[in-house]
DORORO-491510 format. One record per residue (C-alpha): z, x, y. Coordinates in pm, whole numbers, plus 32768, in hexadecimal, padded with zeros to 4 digits. Each point is the difference from the previous one (the first is absolute). Layout:
<nodes>
z Z x X y Y
...
</nodes>
This chain:
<nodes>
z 8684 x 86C2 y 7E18
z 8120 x 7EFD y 8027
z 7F31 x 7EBF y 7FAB
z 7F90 x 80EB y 7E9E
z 8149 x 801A y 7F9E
z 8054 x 7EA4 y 8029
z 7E9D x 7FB1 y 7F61
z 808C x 80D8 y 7EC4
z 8109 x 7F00 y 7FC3
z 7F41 x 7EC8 y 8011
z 7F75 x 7F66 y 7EB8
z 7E94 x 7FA8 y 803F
z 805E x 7F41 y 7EA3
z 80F7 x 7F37 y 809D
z 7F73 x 7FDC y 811B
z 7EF1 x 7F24 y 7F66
z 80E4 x 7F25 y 7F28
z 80B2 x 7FA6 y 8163
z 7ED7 x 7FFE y 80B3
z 7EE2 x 7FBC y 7F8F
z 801B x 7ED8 y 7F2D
z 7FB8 x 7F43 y 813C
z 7EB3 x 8051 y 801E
z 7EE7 x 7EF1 y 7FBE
z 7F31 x 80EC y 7F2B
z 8116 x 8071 y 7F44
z 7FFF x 7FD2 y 7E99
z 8180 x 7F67 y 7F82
z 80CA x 7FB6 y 7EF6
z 80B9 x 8160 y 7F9B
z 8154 x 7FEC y 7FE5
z 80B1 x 80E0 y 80DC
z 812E x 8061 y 7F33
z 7EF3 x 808D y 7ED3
z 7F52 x 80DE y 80EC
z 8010 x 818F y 801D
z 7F25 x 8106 y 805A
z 7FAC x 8072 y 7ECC
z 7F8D x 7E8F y 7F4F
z 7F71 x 7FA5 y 814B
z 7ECB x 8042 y 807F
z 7F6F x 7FAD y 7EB3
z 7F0D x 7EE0 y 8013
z 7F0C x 7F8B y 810F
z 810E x 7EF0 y 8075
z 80DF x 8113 y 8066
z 7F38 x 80D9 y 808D
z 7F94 x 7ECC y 80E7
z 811E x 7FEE y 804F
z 8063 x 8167 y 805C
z 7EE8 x 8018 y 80DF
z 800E x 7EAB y 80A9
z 8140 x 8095 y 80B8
z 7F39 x 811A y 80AF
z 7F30 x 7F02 y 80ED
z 8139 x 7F5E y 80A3
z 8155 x 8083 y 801A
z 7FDC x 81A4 y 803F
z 7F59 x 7F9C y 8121
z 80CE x 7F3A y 80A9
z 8056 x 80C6 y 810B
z 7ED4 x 805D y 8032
z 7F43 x 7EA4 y 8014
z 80DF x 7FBE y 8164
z 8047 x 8059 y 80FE
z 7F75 x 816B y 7F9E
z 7EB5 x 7FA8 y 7FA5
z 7FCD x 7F25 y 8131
z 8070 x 8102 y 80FC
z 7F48 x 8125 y 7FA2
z 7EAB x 7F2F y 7FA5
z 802D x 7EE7 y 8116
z 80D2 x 805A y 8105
z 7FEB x 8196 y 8031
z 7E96 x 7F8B y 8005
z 8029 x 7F2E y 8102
z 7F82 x 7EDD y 7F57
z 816B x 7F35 y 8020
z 80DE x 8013 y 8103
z 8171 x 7FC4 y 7FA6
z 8121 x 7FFE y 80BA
z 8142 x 7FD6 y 7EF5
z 8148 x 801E y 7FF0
z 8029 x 811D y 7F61
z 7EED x 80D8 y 80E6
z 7F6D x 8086 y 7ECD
z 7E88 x 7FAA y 8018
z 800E x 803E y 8198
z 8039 x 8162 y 7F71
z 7EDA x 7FF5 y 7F0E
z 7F43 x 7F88 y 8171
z 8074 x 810B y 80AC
z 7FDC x 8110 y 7F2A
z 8172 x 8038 y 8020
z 807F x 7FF3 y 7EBA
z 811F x 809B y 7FCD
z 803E x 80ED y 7EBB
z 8101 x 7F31 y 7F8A
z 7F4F x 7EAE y 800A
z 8086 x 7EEF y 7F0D
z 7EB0 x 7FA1 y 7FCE
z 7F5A x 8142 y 7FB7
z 8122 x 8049 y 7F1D
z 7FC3 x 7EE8 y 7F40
z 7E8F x 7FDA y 7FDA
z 7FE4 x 816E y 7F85
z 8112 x 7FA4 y 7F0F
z 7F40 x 7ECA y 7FBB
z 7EBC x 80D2 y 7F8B
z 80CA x 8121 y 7F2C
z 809B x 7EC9 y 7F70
z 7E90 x 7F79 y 7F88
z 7F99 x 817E y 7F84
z 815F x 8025 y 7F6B
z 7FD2 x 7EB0 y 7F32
z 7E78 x 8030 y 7FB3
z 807D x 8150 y 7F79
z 8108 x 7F8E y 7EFC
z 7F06 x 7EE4 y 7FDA
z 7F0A x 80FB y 7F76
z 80FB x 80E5 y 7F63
z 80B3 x 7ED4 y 7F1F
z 7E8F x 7F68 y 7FAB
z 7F66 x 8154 y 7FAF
z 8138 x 8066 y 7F13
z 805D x 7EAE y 7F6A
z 7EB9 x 7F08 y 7FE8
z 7F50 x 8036 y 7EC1
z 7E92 x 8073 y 8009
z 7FB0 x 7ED8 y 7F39
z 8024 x 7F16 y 814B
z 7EAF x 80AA y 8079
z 7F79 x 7F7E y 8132
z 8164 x 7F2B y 803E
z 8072 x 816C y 8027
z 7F1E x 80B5 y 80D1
z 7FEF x 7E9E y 80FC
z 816A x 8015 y 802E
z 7FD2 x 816C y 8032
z 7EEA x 7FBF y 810E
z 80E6 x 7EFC y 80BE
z 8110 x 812D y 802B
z 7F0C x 810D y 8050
z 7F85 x 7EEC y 80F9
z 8138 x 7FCB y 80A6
z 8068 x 8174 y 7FF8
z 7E91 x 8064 y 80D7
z 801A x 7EBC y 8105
z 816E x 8082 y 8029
z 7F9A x 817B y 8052
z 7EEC x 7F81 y 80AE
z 80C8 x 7F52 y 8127
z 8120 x 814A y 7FF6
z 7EFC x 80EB y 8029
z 7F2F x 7F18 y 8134
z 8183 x 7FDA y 808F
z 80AE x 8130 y 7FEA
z 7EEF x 80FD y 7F5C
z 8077 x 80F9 y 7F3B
z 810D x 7F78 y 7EFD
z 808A x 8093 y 7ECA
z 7F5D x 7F8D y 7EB1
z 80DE x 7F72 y 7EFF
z 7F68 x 7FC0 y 7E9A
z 8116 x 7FFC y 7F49
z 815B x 7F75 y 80D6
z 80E7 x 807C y 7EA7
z 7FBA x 8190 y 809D
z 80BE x 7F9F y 8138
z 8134 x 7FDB y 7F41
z 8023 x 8173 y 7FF8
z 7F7B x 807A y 8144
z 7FD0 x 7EE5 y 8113
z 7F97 x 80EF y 810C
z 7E75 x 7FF9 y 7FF5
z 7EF6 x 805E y 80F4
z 7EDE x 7F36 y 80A2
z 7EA1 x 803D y 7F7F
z 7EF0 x 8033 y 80CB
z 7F22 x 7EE4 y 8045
z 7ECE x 805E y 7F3D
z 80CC x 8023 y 7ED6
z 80A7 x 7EA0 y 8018
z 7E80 x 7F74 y 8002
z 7FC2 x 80A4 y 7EDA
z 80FF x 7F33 y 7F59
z 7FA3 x 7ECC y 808D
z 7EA4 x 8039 y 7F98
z 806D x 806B y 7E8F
z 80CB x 7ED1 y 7FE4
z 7EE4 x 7EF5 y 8091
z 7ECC x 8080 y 7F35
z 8154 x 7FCD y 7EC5
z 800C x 7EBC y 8075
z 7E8F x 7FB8 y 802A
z 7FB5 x 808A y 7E9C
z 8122 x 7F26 y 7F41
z 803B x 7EC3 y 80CE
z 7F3A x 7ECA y 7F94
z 7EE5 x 7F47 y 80E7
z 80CE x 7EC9 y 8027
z 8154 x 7FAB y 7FB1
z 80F9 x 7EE9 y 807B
z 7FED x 7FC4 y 816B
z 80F9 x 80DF y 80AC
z 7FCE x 810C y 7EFA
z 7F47 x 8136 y 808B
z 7EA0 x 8072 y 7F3E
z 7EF6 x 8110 y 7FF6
z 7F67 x 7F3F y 8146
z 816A x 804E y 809D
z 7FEC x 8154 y 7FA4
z 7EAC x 8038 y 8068
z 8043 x 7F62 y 8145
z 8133 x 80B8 y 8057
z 7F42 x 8159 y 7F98
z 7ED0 x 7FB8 y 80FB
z 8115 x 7FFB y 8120
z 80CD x 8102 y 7F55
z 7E9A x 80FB y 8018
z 7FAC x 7F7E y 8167
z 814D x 8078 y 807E
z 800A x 810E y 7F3D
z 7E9E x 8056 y 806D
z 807D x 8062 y 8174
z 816C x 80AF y 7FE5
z 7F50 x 8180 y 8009
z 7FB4 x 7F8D y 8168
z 7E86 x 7FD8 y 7F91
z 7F72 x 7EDE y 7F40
z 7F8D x 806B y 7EA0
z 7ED9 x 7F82 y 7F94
z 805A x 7FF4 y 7E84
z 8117 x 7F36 y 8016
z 7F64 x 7F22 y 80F3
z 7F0F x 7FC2 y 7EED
z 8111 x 7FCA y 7F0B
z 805B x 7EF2 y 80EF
z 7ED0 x 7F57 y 802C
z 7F9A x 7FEF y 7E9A
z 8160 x 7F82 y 7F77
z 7FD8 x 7F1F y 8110
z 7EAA x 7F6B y 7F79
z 8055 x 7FF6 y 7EE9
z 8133 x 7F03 y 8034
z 7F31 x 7F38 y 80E2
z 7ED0 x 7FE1 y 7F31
z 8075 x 8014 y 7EBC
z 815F x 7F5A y 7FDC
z 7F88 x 7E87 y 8010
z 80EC x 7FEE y 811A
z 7FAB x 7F36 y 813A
z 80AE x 7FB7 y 8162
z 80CF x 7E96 y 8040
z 7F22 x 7F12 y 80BB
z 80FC x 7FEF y 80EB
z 80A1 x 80F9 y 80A7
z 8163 x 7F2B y 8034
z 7FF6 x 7FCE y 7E6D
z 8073 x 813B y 7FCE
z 8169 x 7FDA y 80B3
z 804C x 7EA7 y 7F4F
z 80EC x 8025 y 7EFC
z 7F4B x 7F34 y 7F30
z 7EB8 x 80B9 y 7FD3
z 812C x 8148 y 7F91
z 7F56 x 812E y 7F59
z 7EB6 x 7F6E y 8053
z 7EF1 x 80D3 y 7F80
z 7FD5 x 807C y 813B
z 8142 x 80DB y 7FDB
z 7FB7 x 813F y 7F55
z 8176 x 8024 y 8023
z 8146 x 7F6C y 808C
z 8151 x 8034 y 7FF3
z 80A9 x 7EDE y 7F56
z 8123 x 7F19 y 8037
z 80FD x 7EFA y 7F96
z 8070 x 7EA7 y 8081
z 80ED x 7FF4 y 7ED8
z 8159 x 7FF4 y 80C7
z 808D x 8089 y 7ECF
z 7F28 x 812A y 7FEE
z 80F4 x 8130 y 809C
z 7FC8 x 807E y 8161
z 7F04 x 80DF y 8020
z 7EE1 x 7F15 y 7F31
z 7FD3 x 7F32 y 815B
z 7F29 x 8032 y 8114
z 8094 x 7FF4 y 8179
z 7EDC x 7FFC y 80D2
z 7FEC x 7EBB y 8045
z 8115 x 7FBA y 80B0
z 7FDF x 813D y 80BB
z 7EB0 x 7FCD y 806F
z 7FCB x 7E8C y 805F
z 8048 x 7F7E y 816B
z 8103 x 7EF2 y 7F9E
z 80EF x 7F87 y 7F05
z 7F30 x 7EA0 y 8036
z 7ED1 x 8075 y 7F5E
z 80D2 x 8019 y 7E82
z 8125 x 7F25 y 806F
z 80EB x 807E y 7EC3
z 80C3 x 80C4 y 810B
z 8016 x 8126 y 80DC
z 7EC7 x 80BA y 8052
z 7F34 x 809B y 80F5
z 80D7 x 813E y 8000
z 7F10 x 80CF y 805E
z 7F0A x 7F78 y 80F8
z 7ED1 x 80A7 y 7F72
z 7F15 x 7FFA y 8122
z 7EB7 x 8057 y 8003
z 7F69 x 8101 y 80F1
z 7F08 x 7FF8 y 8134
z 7F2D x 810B y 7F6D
z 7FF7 x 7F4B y 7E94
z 7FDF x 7EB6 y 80A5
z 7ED4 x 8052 y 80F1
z 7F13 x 8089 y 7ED1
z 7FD5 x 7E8E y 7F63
z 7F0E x 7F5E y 8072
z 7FE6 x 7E88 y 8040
z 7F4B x 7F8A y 7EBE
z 80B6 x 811A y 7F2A
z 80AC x 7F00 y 7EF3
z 8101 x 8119 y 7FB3
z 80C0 x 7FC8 y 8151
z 80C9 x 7EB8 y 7F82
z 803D x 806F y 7EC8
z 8097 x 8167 y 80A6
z 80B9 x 7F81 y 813C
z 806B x 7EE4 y 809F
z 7FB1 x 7F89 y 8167
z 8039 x 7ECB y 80EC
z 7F65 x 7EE3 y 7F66
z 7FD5 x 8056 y 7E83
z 8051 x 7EF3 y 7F0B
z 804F x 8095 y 7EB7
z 7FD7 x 7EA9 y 7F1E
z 8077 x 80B5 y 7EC0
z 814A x 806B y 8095
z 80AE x 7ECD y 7FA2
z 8147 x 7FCB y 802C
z 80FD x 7E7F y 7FFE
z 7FFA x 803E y 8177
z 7EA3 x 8027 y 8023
z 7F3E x 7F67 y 7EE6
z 7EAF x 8046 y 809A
z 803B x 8171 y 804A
z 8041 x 8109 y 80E9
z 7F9E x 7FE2 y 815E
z 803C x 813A y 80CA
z 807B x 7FD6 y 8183
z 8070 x 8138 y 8055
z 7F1B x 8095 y 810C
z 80EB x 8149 y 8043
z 7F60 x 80C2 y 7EC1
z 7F17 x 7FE0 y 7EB8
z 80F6 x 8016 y 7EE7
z 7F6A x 8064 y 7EA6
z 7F87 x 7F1E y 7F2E
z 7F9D x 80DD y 7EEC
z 8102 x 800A y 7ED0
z 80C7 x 7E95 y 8096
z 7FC3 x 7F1D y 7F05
z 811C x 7F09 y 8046
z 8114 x 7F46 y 7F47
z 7FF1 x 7F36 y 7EC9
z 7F21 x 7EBB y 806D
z 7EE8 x 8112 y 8044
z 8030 x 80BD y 7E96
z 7FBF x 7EE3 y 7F18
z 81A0 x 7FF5 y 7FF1
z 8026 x 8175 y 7FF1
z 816F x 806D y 8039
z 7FB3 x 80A5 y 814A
z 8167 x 8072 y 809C
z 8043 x 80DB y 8135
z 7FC6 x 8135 y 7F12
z 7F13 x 7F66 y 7EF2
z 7E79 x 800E y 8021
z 7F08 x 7FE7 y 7EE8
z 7EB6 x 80C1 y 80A0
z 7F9F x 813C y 7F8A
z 8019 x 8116 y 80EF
z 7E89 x 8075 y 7FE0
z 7FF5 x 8189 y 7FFF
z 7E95 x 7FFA y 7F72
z 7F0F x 7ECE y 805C
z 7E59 x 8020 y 7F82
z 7FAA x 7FE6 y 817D
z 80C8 x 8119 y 802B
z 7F22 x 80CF y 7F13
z 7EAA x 7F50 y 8090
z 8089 x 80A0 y 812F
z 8042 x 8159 y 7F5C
z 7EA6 x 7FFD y 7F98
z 7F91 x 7FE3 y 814F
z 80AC x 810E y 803D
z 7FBF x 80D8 y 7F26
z 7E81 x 7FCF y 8017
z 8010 x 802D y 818F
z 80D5 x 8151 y 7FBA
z 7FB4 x 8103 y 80F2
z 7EBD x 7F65 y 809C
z 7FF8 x 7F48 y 8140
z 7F7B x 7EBC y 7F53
z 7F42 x 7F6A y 7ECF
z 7F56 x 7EDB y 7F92
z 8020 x 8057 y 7E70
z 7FE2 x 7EBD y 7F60
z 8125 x 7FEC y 7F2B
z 80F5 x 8052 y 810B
z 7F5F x 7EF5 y 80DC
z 800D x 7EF3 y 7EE1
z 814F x 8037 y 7FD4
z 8090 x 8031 y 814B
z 7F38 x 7EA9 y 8086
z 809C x 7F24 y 7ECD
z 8136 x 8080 y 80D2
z 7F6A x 7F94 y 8148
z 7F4A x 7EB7 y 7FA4
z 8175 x 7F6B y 7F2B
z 8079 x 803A y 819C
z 7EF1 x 7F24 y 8066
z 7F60 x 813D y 80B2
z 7EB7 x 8064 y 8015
z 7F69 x 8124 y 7F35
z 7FE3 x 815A y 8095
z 7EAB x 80B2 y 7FA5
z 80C4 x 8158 y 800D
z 813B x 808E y 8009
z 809C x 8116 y 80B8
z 8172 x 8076 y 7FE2
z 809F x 7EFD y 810A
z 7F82 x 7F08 y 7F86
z 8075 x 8030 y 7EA3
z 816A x 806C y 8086
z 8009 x 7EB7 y 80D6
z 7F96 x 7F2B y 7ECB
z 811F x 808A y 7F17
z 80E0 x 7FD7 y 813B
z 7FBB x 7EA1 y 8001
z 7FBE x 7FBA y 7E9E
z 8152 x 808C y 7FB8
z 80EB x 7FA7 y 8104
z 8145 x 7FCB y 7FAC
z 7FF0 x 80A4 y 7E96
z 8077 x 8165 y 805B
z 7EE6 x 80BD y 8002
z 7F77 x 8063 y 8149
z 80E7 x 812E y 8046
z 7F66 x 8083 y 7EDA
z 7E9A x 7FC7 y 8099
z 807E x 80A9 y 8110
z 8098 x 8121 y 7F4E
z 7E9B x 802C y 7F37
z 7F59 x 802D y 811C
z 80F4 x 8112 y 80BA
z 7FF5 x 80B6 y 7ED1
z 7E97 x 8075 y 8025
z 7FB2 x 7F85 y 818F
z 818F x 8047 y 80B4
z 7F6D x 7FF2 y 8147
z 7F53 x 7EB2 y 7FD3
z 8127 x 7F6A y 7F69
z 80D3 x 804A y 80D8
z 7F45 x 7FB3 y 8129
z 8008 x 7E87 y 7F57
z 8174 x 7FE5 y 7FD7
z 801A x 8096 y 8160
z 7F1B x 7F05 y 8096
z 80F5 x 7EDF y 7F4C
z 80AE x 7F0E y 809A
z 8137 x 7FF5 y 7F3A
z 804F x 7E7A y 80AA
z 8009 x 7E91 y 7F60
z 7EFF x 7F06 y 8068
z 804C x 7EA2 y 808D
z 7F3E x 7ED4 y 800D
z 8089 x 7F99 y 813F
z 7EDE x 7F9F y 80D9
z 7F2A x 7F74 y 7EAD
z 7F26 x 816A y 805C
z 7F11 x 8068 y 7ECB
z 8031 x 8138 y 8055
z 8190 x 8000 y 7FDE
z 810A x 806E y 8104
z 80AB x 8153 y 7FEC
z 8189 x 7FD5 y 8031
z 80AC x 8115 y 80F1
z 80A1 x 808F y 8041
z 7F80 x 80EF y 7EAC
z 7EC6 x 8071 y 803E
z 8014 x 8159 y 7F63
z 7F37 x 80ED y 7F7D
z 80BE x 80D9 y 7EE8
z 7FDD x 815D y 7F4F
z 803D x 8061 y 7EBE
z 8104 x 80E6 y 7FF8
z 7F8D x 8027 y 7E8E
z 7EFC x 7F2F y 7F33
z 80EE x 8005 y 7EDF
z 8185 x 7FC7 y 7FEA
z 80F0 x 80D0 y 7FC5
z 80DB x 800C y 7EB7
z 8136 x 7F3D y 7FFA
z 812D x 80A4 y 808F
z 80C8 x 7FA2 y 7ECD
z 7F03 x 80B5 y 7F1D
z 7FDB x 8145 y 8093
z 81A3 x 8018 y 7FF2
z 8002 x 7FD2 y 7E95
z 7EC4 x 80A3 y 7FD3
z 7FBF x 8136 y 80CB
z 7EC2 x 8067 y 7F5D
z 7F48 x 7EEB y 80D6
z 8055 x 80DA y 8151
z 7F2E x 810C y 7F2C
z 7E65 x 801D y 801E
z 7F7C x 7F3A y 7EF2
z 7F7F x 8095 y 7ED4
z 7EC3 x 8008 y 7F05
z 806B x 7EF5 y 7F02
z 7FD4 x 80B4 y 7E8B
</nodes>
C-alpha cells in the first residue's frame, strides 16, 4: 500500500524524541543527540517513553473529523453541515471512493499498527530480559494499541490486510485483504497478550489489564455475530471478561455524569482508555486535538479565537430519546436556556448561557478556553480531554449485552446491577429487566457524541440485517431546534429523509487500491 511505504521510512525512534516528550506521563531527561536504536530502548525510562507516543500522535487523523463522522454522524447522531461537505456524505451514505477523510483515517489506523509493530519489533530485539515485567508492560501497551486499531478497520471497512511486520513491505508492497475472521483472531491474540502482561494499575492515562479486558468483552460481542448468527461461546467470552472488569477491577463510575468531559477530572478512572493530547504550543502538529473548535456553536464559548467551524448539531432522533430528568442531556447538547457556569471566559465570567433556539449544538467534548482549564493553553487547535474510545459504562453495557444474547429478555442479576449503576448516575429509574432496545437505547444515550453508535448499529446488522436496517430506514436524518421551548424538540425541513445503506462498510481508498492492486482482489486466509 502507499501509506506502507511511506510508513517504511518513518523512524518510530524519532518520532518519539520529536513527539513524545510532550506528554504528561512521559518520563524525561535523555539527551537527544546520545540516542540510537541500538542503546535505546534499554531501561524502563525509555521504554516509557517509546510507548507513550502510541496513545496520541498516529491517530491523529483519525481522532477528527474521521472518527466523528463514521461513529456520530453516518449514525445519525450529529448533523453537520460544513464547508467542506464531507460529513453530509458520511449522512448520506454518499461517500465517495476518494474521500479525504476516509483516506486519511485508514492511513491514520495503519499508522497506529505500523508504529505498535516496530514498537514491538525494537523492544522484543533490543530490551534486555533482565527489565522483566517493564518489558512485557511496554509490550502489552503495543499489542494494545495494535488490537483497538484492527478493531475499528475491520468494524469500518471489514476485511483488511494484516501487517505484523511493516520492514516485509519494503520488498513487495502489493498485499491482499484478509478475511474478517482471521483479522479477529489477531485482535484476540494480541488482547489476551495484553491482558496477561499489562499491570492492574498504572499512571492515569496509561492503559492496563482492565483496558484490555474491557476492550476484549466488546471485541467477542462483535465478533460473536459476523457469521450472520450470534455464537454463544463468544458471547460468553464477552460476558465473563465483562464481569470480571466490573466486579473485580476496583473500578467505579464518576458521580457525575458531566465530570467526565471536564478537563480537569482527565484520564479519570473511569476511562479504560483515551487518546491523548497536548496544549504544549511547542509540541509539533499532529500532538493537538481539533475537535473543539469544530464542534462547539460559537467562537464565544472559548473566546481565544475562531471557532465554531463546524456547527455540530445534534439530531431529532438523538435528541427525542432523553428524557426530561436524564442528567446526561446538558452535559451532551446544548439547548435554549442552558447556563454552562464552568465555561468561563473574560467576557462572561459566570459562564455560558446558550440562546440559540434554531438547533442543540453538542456539548459533549467543548470544554472551553483557558479561564475554564485551570489556565490550560486552550487555542483554536489545542484541547486537553481525552478522546474516550473505551469508558467502564461502556463495558457495564457490554455485559448487558452479552448476558441478554439471543433471548428476548433477562433479569440475570449481574447484568441488571451493572446496567442500573448506568441508569441511576442519569438520575433514571431502575429497569427490573432488559430486552435488546432497551440496552441499544441506553448505549445510544450513554455514549452520544463519543463515536460509537454506528458501531452498535453495525453489531446488530451483522447477525439481525433486516432489523437494522429497518431502524436506519425509519431515521430521520434532520437537526432538532428548540424553537418553540417543545420537550419533545422540533425537526428542521426541509431534510426529513430516510436513507439506505448502499454498503454497511466503506470502501477502500481510491489512492490505495492504485498503488496497491491486490485490495481489488477477494481477501485471503491470513497465514
Amino acid at each position: 500500500m502507499k501509506l506502507s511505504k511511506k510508513l517504511l521510512i518513518l523512524s518510530l525512534f524519532t518520532a518519539i524524541i520529536l513527539n513524545s516528550c510532550k506528554k504528561e506521563f512521559l518520563n524525561k531527561g535523555i539527551p537527544q543527540d546520545a540516542l540510537t536504536t541500538s542503546t535505546f530502548y534499554q531501561t524502563p525510562g525509555e521504554l516509557r517513553m517509546a510507548t507513550a507516543y502510541l496513545y496520541g500522535q498516529p491517530w491523529f487523523d483519525y481522532n477528527f473529523p474521521f472518527a466523528y463522522e463514521i461513529g456520530e454522524v453516518q449514525s445519525n447522531n450529529i448533523i453537520t453541515y460544513t464547508w467542506n461537505g464531507g460529513p453530509t456524505a458520511f449522512l448520506n451514505f454518499a461517500v465517495p471512493s476518494n474521500s479525504a477523510d476516509t483516506k486519511y483515517g485508514w492511513s491514520s489506523l495503519f499508522n497506529v499498527i505500523a508504529n505498535s509493530n516496530t514498537t514491538m519489533i525494537n523492544i522484543s530485539k533490543q530490551t534486555p530480559a533482565s527489565l522483566g515485567a517493564a518489558k512485557t508492560g511496554a509490550l502489552g501497551e503495543a499489542h494494545f494499541m495494535r488490537a483497538i486499531a484492527y478493531f475499528q478497520l475491520v468494524q469500518i471497512f471489514g476485511p483488511v490486510p494484516i501487517i505484523e511486520d511493516n520492514s516485509k513491505l519494503a520488498f513487495n508492497a502489493n498485499v491482499n485483504a484478509n478475511i474478517v475472521k482471521d483479522v479477529y483472531t489477531l485482535i484476540i491474540n494480541d488482547l489476551n497478550y495484553a491482558t496477561a502482561n499489562l499491570p492492574l494499575t498504572d499512571q492515569p492515562g496509561r492503559v492496563t489489564k482492565w483496558s484490555a479486558e474491557g476492550l476484549l468483552a466488546k471485541v467477542y460481542l462483535t465478533k460473536a455475530g459476523i457469521s450472520g448468527t450470534r455464537v454463544q461461546s463468544d458471547l460468553d467470552s464477552a460476558r465473563n471478561m465483562a464481569l470480571d472488569v466490573a466486579a473485580h477491577s476496583g473500578l467505579n463510575l464518576m458521580s457525575n455524569y458531566s465530570d467526565i468531559f471536564l478537563s480537569k477530572n482527565n484520564n479519570n478512572p473511569e476511562c479504560l482508555f483515551g487518546l491523548q493530547w497536548s496544549v504544549d504550543p511547542s509540541a509539533p502538529y499532529g500532538n493537538n486535538d481539533q475537535r473543539q473548535v469544530q464542534i462547539e456553536a460559537d467562537a464565544s464559548i472559548d473566546n481565544v479565537g475562531g471557532g465554531g467551524w463546524g456547527g455540530y448539531r445534534v439530531s431529532a432522533d438523538l435528541a427525542k430519546l432523553y428524557s426530561s430528568s436524564d442528567l446526561r442531556r446538558k452535559p451532551t447538547f446544548m439547548q435554549a436556556g442552558d447556563i454552562y457556569s464552568e465555561l468561563v471566559t473574560t467576557p462572561n465570567p459566570n459562564g455560558y448561557s446558550m440562546t440559540d433556539t434554531s438547533s442543540l449544538y453538542v456539548k459533549k467534548y467543548v470544554i472551553g478556553g483557558p479561564l475554564a482549564n485551570n489556565g490550560a493553553n486552550i487555542t483554536p487547535q489545542h484541547s486537553n480531554i481525552p478522546n474516550y474510545l473505551l469508558r467502564l459504562s461502556d463495558v457495564y453495557l457490554v455485559l448487558a449485552e452479552a448476558t441478554l444474547g439471543t433471548n428476548a429478555s433477562t433479569t440475570d442479576a449481574d447484568a441488571l446491577l451493572y446496567f442500573n449503576k448506568v441508569r441511576t448516575r442519569a438520575g433514571l429509574p431502575a429497569v427490573a429487566s432488559l430486552d435488546f432496545q432497551t440496552i441499544f437505547n441506553e448505549r445510544r444515550v450513554e455514549l452520544a457524541g463519543e463515536n460509537q453508535f454506528w458501531f452498535d448499529i453495525k453489531r446488530w446488522h451483522d447477525y439481525n440485517p433486516s432489523a437494522a436496517l429497518a431502524f436506519v430506514l425509519a431515521q430521520h436524518r434532520n437537526m432538532a431546534s428548540y424553537a418553540k421551548g417543545d420537550p419533545k424538540y422540533n425537526e428542521v425541513l426541509p431534510i426529513v429523509t430516510a436513507v439506505q445503506p448502499q454498503s454497511w462498510t466503506l470502501g477502500y481508498p481510491a489512492a490505495d487500491l492504485t498503488s496497491n492492486p491486490k485490495l481489488l482482489e477477494p481477501a485471503v486466509p491470513y497465514y
